[in-house]
Every structure is written in C-alpha cells, then in structure tokens.
C-alpha positions in Angstrom: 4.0 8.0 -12.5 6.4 6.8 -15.1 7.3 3.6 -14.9 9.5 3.3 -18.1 12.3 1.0 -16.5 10.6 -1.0 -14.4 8.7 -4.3 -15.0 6.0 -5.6 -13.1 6.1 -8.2 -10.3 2.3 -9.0 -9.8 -1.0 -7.6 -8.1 -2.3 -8.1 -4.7 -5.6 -6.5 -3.0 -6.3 -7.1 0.9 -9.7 -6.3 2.0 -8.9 -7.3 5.5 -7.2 -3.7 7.0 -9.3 -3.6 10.4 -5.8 -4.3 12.0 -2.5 -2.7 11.2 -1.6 -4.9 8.5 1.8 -5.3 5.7 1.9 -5.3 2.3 0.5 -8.7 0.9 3.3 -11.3 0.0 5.9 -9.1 -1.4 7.5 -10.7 -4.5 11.1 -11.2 -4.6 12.8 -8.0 -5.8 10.4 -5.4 -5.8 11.7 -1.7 -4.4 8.4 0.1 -5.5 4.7 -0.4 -5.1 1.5 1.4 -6.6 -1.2 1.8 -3.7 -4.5 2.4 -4.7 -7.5 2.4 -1.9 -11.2 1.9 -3.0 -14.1 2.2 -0.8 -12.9 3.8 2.6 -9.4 5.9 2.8 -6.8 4.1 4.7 -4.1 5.4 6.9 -0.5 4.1 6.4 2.9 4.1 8.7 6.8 3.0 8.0 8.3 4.5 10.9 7.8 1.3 13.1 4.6 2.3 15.0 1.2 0.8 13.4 -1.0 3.6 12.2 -4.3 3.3 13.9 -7.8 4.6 12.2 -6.9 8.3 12.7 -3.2 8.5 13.1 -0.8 8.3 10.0 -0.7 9.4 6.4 -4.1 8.8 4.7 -4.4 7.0 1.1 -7.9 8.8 0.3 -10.6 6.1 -1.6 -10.7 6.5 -5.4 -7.3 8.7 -5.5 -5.0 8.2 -8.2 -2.4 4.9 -7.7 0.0 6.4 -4.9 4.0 5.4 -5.9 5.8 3.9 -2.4 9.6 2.9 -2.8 10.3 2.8 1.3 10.9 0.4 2.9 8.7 -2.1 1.7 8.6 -4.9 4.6 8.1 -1.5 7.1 5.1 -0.1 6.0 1.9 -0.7 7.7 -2.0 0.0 6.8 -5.3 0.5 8.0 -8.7 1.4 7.4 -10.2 4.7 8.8 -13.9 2.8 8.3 -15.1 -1.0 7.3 -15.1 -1.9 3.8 -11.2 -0.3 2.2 -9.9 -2.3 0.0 -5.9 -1.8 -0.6 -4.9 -2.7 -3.7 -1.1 -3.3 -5.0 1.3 -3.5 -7.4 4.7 -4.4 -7.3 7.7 -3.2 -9.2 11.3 -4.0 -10.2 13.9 -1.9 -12.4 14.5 -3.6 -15.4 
C-alpha cells in the first residue's frame, strides 16, 4: 500500500479479542488504518453485527498489513482461537 500523502497518527495493538471488540482509541482524524494480525487469524465485521469466531471476513496471522478506510468507529474484531494479537496503525491525508 502507498501511503505517499498520508501521515501517521500512532500505533495501537490489543491482545484482548475474545469478545467482539473496536479499534483501540482512534486518534482524532484518522480515515484509514493498517491491520495486521499475529498469532491466530481474526475475523472482522462493519456492517453493525459483531463477527463471532467463525462468521466474518478473516485477517489471516502473519499476512501482509491489511489497508481499512470504512467506517472506522463500525468495525468490529475477533479472534478465531486464544492468543491474536491485532495490531494498528492509523492514518490521516496530509
């Protein structure tokens, strides 16, 4: 992803993802995020339902940073197993 034209808000990880869960503290501003999972894959919703362990779009563990510029307050995670780690970083345009 090319992210000429953006700057960059901060970093957040949340290791806690047994529950349908948001987007740590979002920083004022930011329209995109970079998602990347380690560990277990995690499953992700922004269409108002929580994504449960098997139901929603999957982040796989150890893929490449995934770019998200939704709805950022919408989106919801959660781990398929114990032990995901979500990790985030937040973007503005310049």
């Amino acid at each position: 992803m090319n992210l000429i034209g953006f700057k960059s808000l901060g970093y957040a990880q949340d290791t806690t993802i047994s529950a349908a869960t948001a987007l740590p503290t979002i920083p004022a501003g930011a329209s995109l995020v970079l998602l990347q999972v380690t560990g277990k894959d995690v499953r992700w919703r922004d269409d108002g339902t929580d994504p449960t362990a098997s139901i929603g779009m999957i982040l796989n563990a150890d893929a490449d940073p995934y770019p998200y510029s939704g709805d950022l307050s919408a989106i919801r995670f959660i781990e398929t197993a114990a032990s995901a780690v979500l990790n985030v970083a937040y973007y503005a345009p310049r």
